[in-house]
C-alpha positions in Angstrom: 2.5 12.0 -10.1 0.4 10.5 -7.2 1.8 8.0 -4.4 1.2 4.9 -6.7 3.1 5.9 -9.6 5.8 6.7 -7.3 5.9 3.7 -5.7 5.6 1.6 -8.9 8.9 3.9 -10.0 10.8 2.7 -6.9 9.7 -1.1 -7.3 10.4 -1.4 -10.6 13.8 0.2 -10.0 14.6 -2.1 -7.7 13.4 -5.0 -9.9 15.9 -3.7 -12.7 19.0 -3.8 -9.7 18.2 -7.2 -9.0 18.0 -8.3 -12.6 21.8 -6.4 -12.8 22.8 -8.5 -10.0 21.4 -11.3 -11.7 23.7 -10.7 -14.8 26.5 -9.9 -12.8 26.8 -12.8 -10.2 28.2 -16.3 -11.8 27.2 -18.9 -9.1 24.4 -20.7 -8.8 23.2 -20.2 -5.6 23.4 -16.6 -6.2 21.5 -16.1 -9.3 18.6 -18.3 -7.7 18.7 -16.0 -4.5 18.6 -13.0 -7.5 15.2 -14.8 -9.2 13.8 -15.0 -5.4 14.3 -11.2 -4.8 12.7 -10.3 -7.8 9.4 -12.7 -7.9 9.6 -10.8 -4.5 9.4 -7.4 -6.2 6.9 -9.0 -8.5 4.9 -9.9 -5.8 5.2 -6.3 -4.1 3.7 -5.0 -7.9 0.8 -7.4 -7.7 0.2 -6.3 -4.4 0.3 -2.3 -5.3 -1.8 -2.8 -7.7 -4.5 -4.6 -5.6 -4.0 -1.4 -3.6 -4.8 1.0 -6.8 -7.6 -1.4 -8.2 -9.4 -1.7 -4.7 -9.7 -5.5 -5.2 -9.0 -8.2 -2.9 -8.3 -10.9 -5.7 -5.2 -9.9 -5.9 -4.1 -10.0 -3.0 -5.3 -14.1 -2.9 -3.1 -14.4 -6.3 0.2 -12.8 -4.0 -0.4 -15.5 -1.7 -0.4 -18.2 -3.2 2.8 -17.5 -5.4 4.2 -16.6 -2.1 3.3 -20.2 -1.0 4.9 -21.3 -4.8 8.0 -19.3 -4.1 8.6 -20.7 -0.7 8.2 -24.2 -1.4 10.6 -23.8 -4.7 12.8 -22.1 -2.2 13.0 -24.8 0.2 13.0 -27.5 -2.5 16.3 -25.1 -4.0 17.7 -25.1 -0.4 17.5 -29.4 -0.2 18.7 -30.1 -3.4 22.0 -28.0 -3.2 22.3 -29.3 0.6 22.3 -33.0 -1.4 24.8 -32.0 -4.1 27.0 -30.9 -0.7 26.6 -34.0 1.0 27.8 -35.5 -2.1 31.0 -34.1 -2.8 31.6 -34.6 1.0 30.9 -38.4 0.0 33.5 -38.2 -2.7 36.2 -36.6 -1.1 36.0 -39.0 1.6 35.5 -36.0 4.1 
């Protein structure tokens, strides 16, 4: 078993935790922070491979769904800071 193959192991291990802790959690905010961790992990596989493969294309596909996964991040983070502001509206708080 060579160095890739090991770290492929670990990744994908770790992908299957944070799939568990997706299953397990019941909030919202907590199974979307799950689905960031593992596109993270995803991304971590794309990028091992580009390692294995030698190609640098890969690595230009890792970025820009690291650009995708921050901006559906940030667009995650304002719309539950709007559904906050609006049951501080409605409790008259």
């Amino acid at each position: 078993m060579n160095l890739a193959q090991v770290l492929f192991l670990i990744t994908m291990i770790i992908f299957l935790l944070g799939f568990l802790y997706f299953l397990r959690t019941s909030t919202m905010t907590k199974k979307f922070l799950a689905i960031d961790f593992m596109s993270l992990i995803g991304g971590s596989v794309m990028a091992l491979y580009a390692v294995v493969m030698n190609s640098s294309l890969y690595l230009d596909i890792i970025m820009v769904w690291a650009l995708v996964n921050f901006l559906g991040t940030i667009a995650f983070a304002v719309y539950l800071n709007g559904l906050n502001n609006r049951k501080k509206q409605k409790s008259g708080v």
